[in-house]
C-alpha positions as CSV (number, residue, x, y, z in Angstrom):
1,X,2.0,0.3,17.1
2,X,-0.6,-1.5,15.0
3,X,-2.4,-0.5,12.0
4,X,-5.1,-2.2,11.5
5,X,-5.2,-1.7,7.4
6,X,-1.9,-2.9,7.0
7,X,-2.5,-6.1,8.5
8,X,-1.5,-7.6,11.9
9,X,1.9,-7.0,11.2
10,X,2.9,-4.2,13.7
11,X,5.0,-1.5,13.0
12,X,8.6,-2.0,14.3
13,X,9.5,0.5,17.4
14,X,13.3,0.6,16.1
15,X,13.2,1.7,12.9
16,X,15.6,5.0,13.2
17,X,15.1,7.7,10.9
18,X,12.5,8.9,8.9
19,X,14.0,7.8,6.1
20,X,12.9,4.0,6.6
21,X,10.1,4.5,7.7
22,X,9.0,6.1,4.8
23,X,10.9,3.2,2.7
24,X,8.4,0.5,4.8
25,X,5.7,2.9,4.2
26,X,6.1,2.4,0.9
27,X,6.8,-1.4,0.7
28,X,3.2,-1.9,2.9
29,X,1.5,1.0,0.6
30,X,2.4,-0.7,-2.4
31,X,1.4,-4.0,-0.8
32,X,-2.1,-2.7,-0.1
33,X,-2.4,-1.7,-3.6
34,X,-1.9,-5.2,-5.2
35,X,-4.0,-6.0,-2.7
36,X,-7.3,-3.9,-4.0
37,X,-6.2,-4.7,-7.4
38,X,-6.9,-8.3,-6.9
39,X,-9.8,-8.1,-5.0
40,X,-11.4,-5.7,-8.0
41,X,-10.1,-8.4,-10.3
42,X,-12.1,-11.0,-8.0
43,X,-15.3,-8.8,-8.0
44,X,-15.2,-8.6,-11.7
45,X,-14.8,-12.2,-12.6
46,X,-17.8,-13.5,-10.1
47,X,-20.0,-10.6,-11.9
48,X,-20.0,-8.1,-9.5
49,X,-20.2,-5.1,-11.4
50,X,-20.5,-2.7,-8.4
51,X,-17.8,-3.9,-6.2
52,X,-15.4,-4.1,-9.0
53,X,-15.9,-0.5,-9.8
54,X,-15.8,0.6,-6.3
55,X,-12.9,-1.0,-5.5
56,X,-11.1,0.2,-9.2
57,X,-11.7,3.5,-8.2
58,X,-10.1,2.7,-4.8
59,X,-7.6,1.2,-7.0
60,X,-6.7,3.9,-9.1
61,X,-6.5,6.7,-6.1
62,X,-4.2,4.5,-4.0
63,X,-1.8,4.1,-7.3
64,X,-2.2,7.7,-8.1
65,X,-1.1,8.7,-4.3
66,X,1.4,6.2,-4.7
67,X,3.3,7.5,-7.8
68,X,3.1,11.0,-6.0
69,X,4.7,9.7,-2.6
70,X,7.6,7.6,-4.4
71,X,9.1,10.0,-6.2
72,X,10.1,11.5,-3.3
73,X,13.6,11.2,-2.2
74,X,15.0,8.8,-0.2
75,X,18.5,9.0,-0.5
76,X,19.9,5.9,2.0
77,X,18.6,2.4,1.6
78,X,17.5,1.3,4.2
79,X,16.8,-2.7,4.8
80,X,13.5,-3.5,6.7
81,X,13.3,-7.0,7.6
C-alpha cells in the first residue's frame, strides 16, 4: 500500500502484528516531523514569515500527536528493515 505523505516508500505487506506496525508508524511519523521542522526552519531563514508560521503550527500539532501516540505501549521490539 502506498501513502503518499510518507514518501514513495510503500508500506511492507508482511509486517505481522499490530505491534510493528505501530513501531514503523512511529519511526515514519517521527520522520515527517523532522521533516516540517526543517522546512519551517527553511521558510524562516529566506524571510518568509507566513510559511514559517504555518508550517510551525503544523509542527507543533504533529509533535503534540506524537508524544500522545508514543507513550503507548509497545511491549515487543520489533525490527523494521
Amino acid at each position: 500500500m502506498t501513502v503518499p505523505w510518507l514518501g514513495s516508500t510503500e508500506l511492507p505487506s508482511d509486517l505481522g502484528d499490530g505491534q510493528c506496525t505501530a513501531a514503523l508508524l512511529v519511526a515514519r511519523y517521527a520522520k515527517l516531523i523532522d521533516t516540517t521542522r526543517k522546512a519551517s526552519d527553511q521558510a524562516a531563514e529566506s524571510c518568509d514569515g507566513d510559511t514559517s508560521q504555518l508550517l510551525t503550527g503544523a509542527f507543533r500539532a504533529l509533535d503534540q500527536a506524537f508524544r500522545l501516540f508514543a507513550r503507548l505501549p509497545m511491549p515487543r521490539i520489533c525490527f523494521i528493515i
